[in-house]
Wavefront OBJ file of the C-alpha trace (Angstrom):
o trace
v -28.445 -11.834 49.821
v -29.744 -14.207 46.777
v -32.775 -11.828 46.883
v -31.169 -8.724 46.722
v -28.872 -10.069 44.095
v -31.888 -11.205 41.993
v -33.474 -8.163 42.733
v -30.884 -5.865 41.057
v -30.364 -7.935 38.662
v -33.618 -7.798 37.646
v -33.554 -4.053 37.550
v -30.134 -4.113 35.308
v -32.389 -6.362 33.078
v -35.229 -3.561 32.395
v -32.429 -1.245 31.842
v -31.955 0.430 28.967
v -28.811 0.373 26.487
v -28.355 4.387 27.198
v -29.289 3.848 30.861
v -26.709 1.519 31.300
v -24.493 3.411 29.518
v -24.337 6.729 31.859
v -24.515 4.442 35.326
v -21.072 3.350 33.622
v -19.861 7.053 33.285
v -21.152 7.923 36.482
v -19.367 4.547 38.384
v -16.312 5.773 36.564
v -16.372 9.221 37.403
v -17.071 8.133 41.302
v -13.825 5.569 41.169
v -11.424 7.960 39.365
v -12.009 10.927 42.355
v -8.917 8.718 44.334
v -5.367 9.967 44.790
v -3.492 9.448 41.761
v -0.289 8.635 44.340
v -2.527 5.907 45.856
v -0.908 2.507 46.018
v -3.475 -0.207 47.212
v -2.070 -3.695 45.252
v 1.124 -5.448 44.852
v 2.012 -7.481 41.745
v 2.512 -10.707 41.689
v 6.443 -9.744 42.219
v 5.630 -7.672 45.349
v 6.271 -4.479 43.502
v 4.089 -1.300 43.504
v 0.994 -1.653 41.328
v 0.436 2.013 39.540
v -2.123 3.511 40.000
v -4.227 3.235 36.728
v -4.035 -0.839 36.904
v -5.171 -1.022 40.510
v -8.987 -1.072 39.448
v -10.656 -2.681 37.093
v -12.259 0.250 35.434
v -9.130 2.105 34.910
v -7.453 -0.871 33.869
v -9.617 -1.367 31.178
v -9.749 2.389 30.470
v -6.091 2.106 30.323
v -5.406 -0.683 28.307
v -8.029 0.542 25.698
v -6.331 3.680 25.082
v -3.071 1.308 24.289
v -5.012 -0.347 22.011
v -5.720 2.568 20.285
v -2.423 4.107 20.391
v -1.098 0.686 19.294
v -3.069 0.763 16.185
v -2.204 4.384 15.332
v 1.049 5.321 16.400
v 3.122 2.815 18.592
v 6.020 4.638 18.523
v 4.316 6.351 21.698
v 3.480 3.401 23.670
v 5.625 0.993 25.455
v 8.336 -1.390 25.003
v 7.302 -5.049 24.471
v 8.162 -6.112 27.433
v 6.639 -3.903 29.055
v 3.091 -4.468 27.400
v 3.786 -8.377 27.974
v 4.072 -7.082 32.108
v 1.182 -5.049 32.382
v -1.104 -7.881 30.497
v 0.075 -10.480 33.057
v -0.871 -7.851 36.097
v -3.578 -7.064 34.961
v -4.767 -10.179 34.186
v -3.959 -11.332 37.975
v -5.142 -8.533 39.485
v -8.684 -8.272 37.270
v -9.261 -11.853 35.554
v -12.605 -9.667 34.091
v -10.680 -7.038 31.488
v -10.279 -9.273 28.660
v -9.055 -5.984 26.667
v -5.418 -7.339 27.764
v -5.360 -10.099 25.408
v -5.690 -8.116 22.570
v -3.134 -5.618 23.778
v -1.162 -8.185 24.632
v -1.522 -9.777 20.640
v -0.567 -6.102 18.967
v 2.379 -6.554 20.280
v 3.149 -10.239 19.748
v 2.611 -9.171 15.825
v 5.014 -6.321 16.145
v 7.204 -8.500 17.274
v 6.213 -10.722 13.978
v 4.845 -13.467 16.142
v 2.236 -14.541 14.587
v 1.391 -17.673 16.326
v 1.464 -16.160 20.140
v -1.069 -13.447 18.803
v -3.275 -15.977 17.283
v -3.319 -17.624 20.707
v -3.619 -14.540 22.575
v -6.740 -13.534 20.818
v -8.307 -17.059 20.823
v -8.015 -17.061 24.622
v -9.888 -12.989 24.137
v -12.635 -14.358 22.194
v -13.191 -17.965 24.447
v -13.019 -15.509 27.746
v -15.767 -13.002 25.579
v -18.795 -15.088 24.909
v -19.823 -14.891 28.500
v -22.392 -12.328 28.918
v -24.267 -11.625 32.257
v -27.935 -12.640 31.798
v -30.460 -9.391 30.804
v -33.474 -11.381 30.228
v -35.458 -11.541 33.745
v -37.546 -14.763 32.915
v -34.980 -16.869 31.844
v -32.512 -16.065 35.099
v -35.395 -16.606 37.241
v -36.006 -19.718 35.083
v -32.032 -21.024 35.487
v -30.467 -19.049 38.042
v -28.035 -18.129 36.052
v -26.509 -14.854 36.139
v -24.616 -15.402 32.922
v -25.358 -16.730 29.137
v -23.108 -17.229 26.166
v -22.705 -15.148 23.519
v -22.165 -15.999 19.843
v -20.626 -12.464 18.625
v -16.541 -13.834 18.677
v -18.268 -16.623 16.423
v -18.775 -13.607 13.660
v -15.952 -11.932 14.629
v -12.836 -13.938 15.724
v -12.250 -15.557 12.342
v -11.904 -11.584 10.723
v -9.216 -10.809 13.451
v -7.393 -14.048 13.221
v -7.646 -13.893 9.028
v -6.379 -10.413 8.949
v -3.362 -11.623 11.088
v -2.894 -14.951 8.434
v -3.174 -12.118 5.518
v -0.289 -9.904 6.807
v 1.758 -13.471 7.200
v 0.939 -14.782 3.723
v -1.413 -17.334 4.493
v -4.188 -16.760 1.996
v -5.698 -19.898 2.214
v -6.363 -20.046 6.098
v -7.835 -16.454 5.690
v -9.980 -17.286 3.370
v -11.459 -20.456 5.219
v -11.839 -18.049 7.945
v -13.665 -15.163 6.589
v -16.024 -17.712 4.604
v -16.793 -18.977 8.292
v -17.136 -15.795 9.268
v -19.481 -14.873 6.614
v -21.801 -17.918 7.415
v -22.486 -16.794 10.613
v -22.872 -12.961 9.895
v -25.770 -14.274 7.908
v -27.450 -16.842 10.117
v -27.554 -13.821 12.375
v -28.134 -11.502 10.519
v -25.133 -9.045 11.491
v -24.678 -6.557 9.092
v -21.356 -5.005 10.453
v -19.671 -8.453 10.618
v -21.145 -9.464 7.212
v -19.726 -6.254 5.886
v -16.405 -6.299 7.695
v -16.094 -10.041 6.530
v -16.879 -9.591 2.727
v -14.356 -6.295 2.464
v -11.221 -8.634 4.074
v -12.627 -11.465 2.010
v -12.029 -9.255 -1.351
v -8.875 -8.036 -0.386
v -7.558 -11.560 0.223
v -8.771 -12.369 -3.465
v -7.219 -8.908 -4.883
v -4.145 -9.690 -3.173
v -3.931 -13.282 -4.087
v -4.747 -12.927 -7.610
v -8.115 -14.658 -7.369
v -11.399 -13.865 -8.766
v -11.848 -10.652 -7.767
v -15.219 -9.457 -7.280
v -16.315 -11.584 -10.401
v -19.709 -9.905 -11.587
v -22.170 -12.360 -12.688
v -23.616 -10.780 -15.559
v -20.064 -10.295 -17.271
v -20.094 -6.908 -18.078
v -17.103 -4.562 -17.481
v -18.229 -1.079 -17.594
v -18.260 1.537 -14.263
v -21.518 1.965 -13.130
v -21.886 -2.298 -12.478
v -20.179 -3.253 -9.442
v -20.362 -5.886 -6.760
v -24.135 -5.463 -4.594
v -21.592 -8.107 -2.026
v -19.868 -4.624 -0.578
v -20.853 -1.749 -2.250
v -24.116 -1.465 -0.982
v -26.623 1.859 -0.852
v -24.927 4.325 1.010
v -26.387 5.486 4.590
v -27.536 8.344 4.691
v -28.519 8.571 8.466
v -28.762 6.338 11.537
v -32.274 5.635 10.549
v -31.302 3.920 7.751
v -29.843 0.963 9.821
v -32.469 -2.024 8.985
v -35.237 -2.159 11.065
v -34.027 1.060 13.208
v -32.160 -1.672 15.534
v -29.085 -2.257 16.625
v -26.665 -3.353 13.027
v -24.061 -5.309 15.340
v -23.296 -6.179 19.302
v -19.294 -4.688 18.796
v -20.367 -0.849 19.632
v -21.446 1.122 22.430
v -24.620 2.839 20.817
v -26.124 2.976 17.613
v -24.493 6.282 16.571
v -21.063 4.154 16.603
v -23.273 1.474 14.834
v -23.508 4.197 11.920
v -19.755 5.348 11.828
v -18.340 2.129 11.574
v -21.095 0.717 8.715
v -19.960 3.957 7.062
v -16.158 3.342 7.358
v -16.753 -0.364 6.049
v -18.858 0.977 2.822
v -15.788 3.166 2.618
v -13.547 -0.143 2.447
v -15.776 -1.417 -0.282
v -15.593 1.339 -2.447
v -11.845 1.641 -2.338
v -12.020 -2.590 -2.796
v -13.426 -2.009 -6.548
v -11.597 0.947 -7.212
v -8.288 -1.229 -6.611
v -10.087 -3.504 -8.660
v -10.674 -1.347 -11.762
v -7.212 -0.199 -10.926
v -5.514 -3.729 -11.565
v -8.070 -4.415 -14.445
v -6.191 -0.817 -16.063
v -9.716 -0.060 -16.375
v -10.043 3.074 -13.584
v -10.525 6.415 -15.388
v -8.348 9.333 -14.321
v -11.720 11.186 -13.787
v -14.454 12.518 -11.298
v -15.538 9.374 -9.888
v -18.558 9.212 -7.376
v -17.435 5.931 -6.269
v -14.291 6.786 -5.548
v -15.008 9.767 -3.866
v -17.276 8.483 -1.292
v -14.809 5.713 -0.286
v -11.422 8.076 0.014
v -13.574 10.898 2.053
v -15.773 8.979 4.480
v -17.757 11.801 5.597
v -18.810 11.476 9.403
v -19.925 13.230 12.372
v -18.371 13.413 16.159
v -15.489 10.881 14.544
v -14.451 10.070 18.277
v -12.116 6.831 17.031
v -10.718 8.546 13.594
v -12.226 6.558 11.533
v -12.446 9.098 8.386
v -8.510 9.974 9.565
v -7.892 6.196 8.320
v -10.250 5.788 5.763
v -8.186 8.839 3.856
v -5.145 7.484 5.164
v -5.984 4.445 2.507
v -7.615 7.200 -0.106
v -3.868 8.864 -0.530
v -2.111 5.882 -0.619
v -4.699 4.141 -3.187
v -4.712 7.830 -5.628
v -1.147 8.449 -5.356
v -0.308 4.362 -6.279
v -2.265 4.788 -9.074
v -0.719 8.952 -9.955
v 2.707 6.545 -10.067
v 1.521 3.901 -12.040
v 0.224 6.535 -15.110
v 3.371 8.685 -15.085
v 1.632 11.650 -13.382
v 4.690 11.977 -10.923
v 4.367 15.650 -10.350
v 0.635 15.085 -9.436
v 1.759 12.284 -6.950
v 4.359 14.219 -5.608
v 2.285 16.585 -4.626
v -0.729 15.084 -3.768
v 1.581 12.799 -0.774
v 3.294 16.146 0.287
v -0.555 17.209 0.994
v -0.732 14.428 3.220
v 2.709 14.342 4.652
v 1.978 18.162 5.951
v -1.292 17.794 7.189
v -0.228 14.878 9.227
v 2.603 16.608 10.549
v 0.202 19.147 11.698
v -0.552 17.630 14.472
v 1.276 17.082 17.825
v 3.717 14.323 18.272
v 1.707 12.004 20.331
v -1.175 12.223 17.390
v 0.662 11.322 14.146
v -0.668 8.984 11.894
v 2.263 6.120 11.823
v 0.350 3.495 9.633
v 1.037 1.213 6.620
v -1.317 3.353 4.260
v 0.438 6.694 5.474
v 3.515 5.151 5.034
v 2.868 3.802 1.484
v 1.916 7.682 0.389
v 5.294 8.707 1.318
v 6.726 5.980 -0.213
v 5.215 6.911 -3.012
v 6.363 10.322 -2.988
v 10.496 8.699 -2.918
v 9.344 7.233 -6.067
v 8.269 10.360 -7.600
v 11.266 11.867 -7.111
v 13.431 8.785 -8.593
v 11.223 9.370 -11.286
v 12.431 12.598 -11.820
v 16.239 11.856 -11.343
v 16.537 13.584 -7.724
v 17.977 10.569 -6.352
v 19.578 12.912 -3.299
v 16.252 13.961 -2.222
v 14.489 10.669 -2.639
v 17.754 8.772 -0.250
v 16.873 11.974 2.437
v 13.425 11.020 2.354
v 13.894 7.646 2.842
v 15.971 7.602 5.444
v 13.557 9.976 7.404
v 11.505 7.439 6.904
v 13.324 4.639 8.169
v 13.019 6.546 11.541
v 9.868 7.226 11.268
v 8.571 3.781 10.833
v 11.237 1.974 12.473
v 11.566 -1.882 11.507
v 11.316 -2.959 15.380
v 7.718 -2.000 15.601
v 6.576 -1.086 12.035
v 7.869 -3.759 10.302
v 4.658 -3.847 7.549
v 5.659 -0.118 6.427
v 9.099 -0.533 6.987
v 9.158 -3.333 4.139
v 7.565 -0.877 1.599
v 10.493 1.507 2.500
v 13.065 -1.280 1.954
v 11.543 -2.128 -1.313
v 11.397 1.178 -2.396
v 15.521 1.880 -1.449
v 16.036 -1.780 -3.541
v 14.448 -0.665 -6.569
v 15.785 3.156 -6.303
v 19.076 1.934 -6.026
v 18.978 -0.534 -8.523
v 18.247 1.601 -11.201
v 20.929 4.223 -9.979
v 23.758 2.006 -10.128
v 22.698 0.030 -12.992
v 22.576 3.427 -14.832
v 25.986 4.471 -13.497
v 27.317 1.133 -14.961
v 28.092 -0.650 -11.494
v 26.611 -4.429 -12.483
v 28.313 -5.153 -8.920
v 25.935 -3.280 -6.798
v 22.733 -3.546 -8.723
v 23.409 -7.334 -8.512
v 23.213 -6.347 -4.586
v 19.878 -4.111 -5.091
v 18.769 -6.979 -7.026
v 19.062 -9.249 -3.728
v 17.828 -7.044 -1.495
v 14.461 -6.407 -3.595
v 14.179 -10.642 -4.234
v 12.880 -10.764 -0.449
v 10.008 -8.151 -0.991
v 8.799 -8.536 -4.869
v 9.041 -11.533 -7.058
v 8.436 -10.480 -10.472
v 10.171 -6.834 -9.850
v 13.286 -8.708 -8.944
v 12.689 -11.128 -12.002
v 12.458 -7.565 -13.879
v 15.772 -5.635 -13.480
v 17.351 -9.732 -13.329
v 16.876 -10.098 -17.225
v 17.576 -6.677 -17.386
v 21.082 -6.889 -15.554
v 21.500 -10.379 -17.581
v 20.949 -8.276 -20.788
v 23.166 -5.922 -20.172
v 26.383 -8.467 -19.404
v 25.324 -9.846 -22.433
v 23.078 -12.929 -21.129
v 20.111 -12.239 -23.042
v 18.939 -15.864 -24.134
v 18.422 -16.090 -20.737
v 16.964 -12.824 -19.545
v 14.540 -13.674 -22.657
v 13.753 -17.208 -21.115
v 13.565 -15.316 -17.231
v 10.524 -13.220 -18.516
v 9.009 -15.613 -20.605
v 8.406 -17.583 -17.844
v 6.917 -15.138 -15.454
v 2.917 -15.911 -14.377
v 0.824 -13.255 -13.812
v -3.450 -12.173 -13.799
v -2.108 -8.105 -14.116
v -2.624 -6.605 -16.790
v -0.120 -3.953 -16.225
v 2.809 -6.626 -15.487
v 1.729 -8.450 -18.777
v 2.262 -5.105 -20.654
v 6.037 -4.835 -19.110
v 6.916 -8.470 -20.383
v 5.680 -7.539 -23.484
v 7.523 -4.674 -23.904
v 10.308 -5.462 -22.096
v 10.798 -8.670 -24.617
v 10.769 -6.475 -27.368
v 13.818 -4.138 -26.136
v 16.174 -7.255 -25.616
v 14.770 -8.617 -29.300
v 15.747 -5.397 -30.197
v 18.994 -5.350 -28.585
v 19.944 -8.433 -30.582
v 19.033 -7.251 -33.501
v 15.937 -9.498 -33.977
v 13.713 -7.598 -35.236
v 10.859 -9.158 -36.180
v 10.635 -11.213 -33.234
v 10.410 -7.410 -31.358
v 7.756 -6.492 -33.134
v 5.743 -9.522 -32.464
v 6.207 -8.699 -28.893
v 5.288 -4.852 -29.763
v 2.105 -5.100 -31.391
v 0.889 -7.759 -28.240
v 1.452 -4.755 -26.118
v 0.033 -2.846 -28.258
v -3.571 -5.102 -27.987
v -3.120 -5.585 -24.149
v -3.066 -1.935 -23.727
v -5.770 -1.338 -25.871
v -8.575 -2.466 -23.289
v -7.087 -0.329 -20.655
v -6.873 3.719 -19.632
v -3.101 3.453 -18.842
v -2.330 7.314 -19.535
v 1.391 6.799 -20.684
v 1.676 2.949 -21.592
v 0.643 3.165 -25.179
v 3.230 6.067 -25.623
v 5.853 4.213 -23.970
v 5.677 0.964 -26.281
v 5.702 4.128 -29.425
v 8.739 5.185 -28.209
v 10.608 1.272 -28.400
v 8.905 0.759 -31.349
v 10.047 3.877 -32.883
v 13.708 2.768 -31.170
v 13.465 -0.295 -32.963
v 12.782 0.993 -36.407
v 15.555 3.172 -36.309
v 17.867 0.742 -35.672
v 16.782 -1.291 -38.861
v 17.340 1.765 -40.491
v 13.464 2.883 -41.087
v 13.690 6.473 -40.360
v 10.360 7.805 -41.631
v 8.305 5.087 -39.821
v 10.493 6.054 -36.396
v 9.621 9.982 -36.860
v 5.717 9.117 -37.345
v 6.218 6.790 -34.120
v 7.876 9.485 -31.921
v 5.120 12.369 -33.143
v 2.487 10.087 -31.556
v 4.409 9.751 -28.120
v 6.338 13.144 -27.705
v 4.057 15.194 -26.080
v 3.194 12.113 -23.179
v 6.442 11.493 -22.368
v 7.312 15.126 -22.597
v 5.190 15.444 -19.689
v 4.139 12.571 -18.248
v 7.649 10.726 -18.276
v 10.465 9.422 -16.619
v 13.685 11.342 -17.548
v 15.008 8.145 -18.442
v 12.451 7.862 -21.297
v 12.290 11.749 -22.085
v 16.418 10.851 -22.108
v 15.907 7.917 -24.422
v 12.859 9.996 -26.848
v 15.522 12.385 -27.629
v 18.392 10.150 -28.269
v 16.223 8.590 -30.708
v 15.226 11.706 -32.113
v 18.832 12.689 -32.415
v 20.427 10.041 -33.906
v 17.169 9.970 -36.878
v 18.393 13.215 -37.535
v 22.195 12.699 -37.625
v 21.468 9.622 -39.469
v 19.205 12.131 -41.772
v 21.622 14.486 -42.308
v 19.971 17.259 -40.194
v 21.337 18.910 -36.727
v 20.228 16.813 -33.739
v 21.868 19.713 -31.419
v 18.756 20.427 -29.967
v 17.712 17.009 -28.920
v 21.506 16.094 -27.633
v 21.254 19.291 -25.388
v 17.902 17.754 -24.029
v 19.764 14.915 -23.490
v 22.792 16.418 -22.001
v 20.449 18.406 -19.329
v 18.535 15.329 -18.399
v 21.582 12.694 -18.040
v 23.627 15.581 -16.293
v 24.828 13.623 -12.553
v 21.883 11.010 -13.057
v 22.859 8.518 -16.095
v 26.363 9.152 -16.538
v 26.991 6.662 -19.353
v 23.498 8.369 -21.644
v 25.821 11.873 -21.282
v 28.490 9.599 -22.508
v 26.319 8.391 -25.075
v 25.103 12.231 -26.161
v 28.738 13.467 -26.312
v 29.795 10.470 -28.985
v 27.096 11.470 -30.911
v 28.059 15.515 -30.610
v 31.345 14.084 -31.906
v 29.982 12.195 -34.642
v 27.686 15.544 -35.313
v 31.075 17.653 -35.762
v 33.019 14.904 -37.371
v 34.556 16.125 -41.095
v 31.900 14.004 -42.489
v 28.833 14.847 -40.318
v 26.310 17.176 -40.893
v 27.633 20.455 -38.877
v 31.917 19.569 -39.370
v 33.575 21.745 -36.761
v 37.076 20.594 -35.283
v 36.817 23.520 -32.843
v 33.623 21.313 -31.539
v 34.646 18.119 -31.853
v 37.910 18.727 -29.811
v 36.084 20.280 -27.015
v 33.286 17.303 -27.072
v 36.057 14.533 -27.269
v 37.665 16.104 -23.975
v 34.696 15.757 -22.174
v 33.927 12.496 -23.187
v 37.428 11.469 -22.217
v 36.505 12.925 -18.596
v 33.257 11.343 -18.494
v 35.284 7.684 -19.646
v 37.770 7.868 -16.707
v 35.272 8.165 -13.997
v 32.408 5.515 -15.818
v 34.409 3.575 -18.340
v 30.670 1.228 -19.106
v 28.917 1.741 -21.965
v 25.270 2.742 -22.501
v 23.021 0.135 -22.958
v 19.900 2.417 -22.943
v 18.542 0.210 -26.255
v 17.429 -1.879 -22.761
v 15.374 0.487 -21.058
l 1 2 3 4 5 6 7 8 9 10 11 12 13 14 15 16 17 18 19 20 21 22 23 24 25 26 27 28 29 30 31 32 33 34 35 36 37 38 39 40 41 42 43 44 45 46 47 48 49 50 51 52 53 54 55 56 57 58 59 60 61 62 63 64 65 66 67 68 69 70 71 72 73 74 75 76 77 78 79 80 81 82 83 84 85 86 87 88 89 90 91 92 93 94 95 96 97 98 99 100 101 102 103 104 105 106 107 108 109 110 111 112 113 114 115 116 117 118 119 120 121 122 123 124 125 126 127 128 129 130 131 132 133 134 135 136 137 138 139 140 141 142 143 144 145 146 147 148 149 150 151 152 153 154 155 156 157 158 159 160 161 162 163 164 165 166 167 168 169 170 171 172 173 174 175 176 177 178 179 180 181 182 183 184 185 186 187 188 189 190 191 192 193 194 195 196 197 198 199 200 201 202 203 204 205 206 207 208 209 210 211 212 213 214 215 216 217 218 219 220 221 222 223 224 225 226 227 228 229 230 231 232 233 234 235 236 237 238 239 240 241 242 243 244 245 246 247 248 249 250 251 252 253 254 255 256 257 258 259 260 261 262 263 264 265 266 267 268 269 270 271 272 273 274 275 276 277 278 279 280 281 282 283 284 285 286 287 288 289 290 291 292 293 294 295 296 297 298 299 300 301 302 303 304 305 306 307 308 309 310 311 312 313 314 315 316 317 318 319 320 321 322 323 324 325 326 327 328 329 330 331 332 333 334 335 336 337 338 339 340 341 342 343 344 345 346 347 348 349 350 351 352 353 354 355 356 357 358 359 360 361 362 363 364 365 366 367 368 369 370 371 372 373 374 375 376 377 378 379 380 381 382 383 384 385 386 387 388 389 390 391 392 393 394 395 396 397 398 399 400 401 402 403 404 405 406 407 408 409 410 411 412 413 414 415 416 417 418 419 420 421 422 423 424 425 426 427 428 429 430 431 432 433 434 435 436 437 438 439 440 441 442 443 444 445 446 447 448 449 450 451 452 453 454 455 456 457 458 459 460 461 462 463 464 465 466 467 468 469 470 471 472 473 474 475 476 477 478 479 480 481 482 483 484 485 486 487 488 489 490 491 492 493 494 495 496 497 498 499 500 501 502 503 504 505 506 507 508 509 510 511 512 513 514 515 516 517 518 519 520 521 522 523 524 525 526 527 528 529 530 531 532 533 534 535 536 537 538 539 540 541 542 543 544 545 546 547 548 549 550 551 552 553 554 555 556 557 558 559 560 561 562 563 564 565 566 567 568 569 570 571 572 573 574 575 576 577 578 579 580 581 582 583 584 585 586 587 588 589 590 591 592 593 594 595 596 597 598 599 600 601 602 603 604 605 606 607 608 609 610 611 612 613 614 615 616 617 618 619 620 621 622 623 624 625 626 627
């Protein structure tokens, strides 16, 4: 029997990689010709053991494809409990299909236990590095049919930092992925090196660190990071050496897909990195376009599906964050219906997919339809259900916090936008510490709203812009004028190093505020020509609202007819800002007072009834010199 044994085993060890490969296919083709209705095993209760778990082929067939499903749409797998079953069957009836454990883990951090994953994929990774013995001369050295296997020593500390990064824990991920690193390189892994070094930037992007820090000090786009953006493959020959780049695939083709979908990772890691810099230019960029497309062959696993899932999230967060709302809008719907395109059981239910059509609610707040961005939120909600998908469900509850908040604080309810504010403190820090001083402003706390975002810390540049400007509107709303200015002209140098498409026109049209409330009407007009068209097209309605209050009251104040601009008002306050139509029919009245500059009491009565209407149902007052 020893003979035999050694014999084979000696044969498995001149084997090759693709030899051993189809005996695999052919073993499993030979088991899976039995009766699907064939009951062989009992559980450890005595119950029925199905017939996919009763071998240890299908079982890990079987508990693969949850894995997968898991990871891309859980919504059609099982309950926990049910998971937490099979893993303990199978691992009583086939010790040997480790697989479970990390099945057994996606579900422990659905369930946002962290620490029972972390154990379950320790026990994986300790139960992994035995290997059975291919080397002929060395068994027949030892006898031993088995050897370890450092691979989890590259690869466990990615898997367990990627769990401490979705928890918070920055530090422990980063101790990880440094280990991680290490032993990439002693080894000279290039898929673990690579995986490792794209999860060690995003810990560093997300934690504010030093971000991809170039060593020669020079900020322009064609000098990036040689750590992750490395020469792109251009086919499987290109792997060094023409061997095998890591142990974690089945053949070298896979090899090539995945080192593709990791340079992918690293070119989207220092586009979000010129992105928080405000230094990414809304332009053809090769970079860019190699890491949102991903272009591969057979793409058995999805991988480019996921790499664009992260492309459309990344383009449309950055459409948002330079006004181009109508761009992002659409650009998320593109998404939205060619993931819908598919059947049920092969939708996309990620974070990244989710974040695009988050992104997409916020367009639509951006553009007042607060009905349709509610609708698509709560289809949402469903769709990425807090039970299982808690990670996208937060960026849906952060979304409804901030959407609301600015809909009731516009309609004058300080009540409920002190609840918005609340429900936002448990997802965003300084956006909660944002519409705070702005709430405290507007009940006429604005010593401390001053002191709230004076004291905010920050590394982004965009978020240093906001304080800025954001100072200078409550300066401005106490009349302080010199102090706003101060505050202007900073934002005014901080946006200067950026490519912010509608920042600069956005600080011109509170500057321009400002002056016309000191009474320098001239200055005001010059400020407004150099923002109207931007905001004309590339704003919110609340600033296109607040551009042509401005613009009216410089010409009332003038003694010209701001009819036109109070219309423009009128149309874009109509059932979204109720007080700013308030706001635009005083003025109408003060336009058609005896003393204004078109008197007509036919007017003014008809504008002073509708104001009264408008009073009853918000009594607040406007305090748009805040926004």
């Amino acid at each position: 029997m020893y003979r035999w044994l050694k014999r084979i085993l000696g044969q498995f060890a001149k084997t090759s990689t693709i030899d051993k490969w189809n005996l695999n296919k052919a073993m499993k083709r030979w088991i899976l010709r039995g009766d699907v209705n064939d009951f062989s095993y009992k559980s450890p209760l005595y119950s029925p053991v199905s017939y996919m778990l009763n071998c240890s082929l299908r079982s890990r067939w079987f508990v693969n494809d949850m894995i997968y499903k898991m990871t891309k749409n859980p919504i059609m797998t099982y309950d926990s409990e049910i998971i937490y079953l099979i893993h303990a069957t199978v691992q009583y009836l086939h010790p040997d299909v480790f697989e479970a454990y990390i099945m057994e883990a996606i579900s422990q951090i659905q369930d946002r236990d962290a620490h029972t994953g972390i154990i379950c994929l320790k026990k994986f990774f300790d139960l992994s590095m035995f290997e059975l013995n291919e080397d002929i001369a060395h068994f027949s050295r030892t006898h031993r049919m088995g050897v370890p296997t450092h691979t989890p020593m590259m690869y466990a500390p990615i898997i367990q930092a990627r769990v401490h990064r979705w928890f918070g824990d920055l530090r422990t991920a980063r101790i990880l992925l440094t280990e991680s690193l290490q032993q990439a390189q002693i080894r000279c892994d290039e898929i673990a090196h690579q995986m490792a070094n794209v999860e060690l930037h995003t810990v560093d992007y997300i934690g504010g660190g030093c971000l991809l820090e170039d060593k020669t000090v020079r900020n322009i786009e064609e000098v990036n990071d040689r750590r992750i953006v490395r020469k792109a493959l251009k086919h499987i020959n290109d792997l060094p050496g023409h061997h095998r780049a890591g142990p974690c695939c089945i053949s070298s083709e896979d090899d090539f897909e995945l080192i593709h979908e990791m340079d992918s990772y690293g070119k989207m890691i220092m586009v979000l990195k010129q992105i928080s810099e405000g230094t990414f230019k809304m332009k053809y960029h090769r970079i860019a376009e190699i890491g949102i497309t991903c272009p591969l062959e057979t793409d058995p696993q999805e991988r480019g599906d996921k790499v664009n899932g992260y492309g459309y999230a990344i383009m449309t967060s950055n459409m948002i964050r330079n006004g181009m709302y109508e761009h992002a809008e659409t650009t998320a719907q593109e998404q939205i219906v060619q993931n819908q395109m598919r059947d049920t059981t092969e939708f996309h239910r990620t974070e990244a997919f989710c974040v695009t059509n988050v992104n997409m609610a916020y367009a639509l707040a951006a553009k007042g339809e607060y009905d349709d961005c509610y609708e698509l939120l709560n289809e949402m909600n469903e769709l990425y259900p807090e039970e299982i998908l808690w990670r996208g469900n937060d960026h849906i509850h952060l979304a409804a916090a901030i959407i609301m908040f600015e809909r009731e604080f516009l309609g004058g309810y300080f009540i409920e936008s002190q609840i918005a504010i609340d429900n936002l403190a448990v997802f965003s820090v300084n956006e909660t510490k944002f519409r705070q001083s702005i709430l405290w402003a507007a009940m006429g706390r604005t010593r401390e709203a001053i002191k709230l975002l004076q004291e905010m810390e920050t590394t982004d540049i965009y978020i240093k812009i906001r304080i800025q400007m954001q100072l200078g509107s409550f300066h401005t709303y106490e009349q302080s004028y010199i102090e706003a200015r101060k505050h202007f002209e900073e934002a005014v140098k901080l946006v200067a190093g950026t490519t912010f498409r509608t920042m600069r026109a956005m600080i011109n049209r509170r500057i321009s505020t400002m002056l016309m409330c000191k009474g320098e009407y001239v200055g005001a007009r010059l400020h407004l020509r150099e923002c109207y068209d931007c905001l004309k097209i590339d704003g919110t309605y609340v600033e296109k609202a607040c551009m042509y209050m401005t613009l009216a009251r410089i010409d009332r104040l003038m003694g010209n007819d701001p009819r036109p601009y109070l219309g423009q008002v009128r149309h874009l306050a109509h059932d979204k800002w109720p007080t700013m139509e308030k706001m635009a029919l005083a003025e109408l009245v003060a336009v058609h007072m005896p003393d204004g500059p078109v008197p007509d009491s036919i007017r003014l009565a008809w504008a002073c009834g509708q104001f009264g209407v408008l009073e009853e149902d918000y009594p607040g007052r406007c305090d748009w010199l805040l926004m």
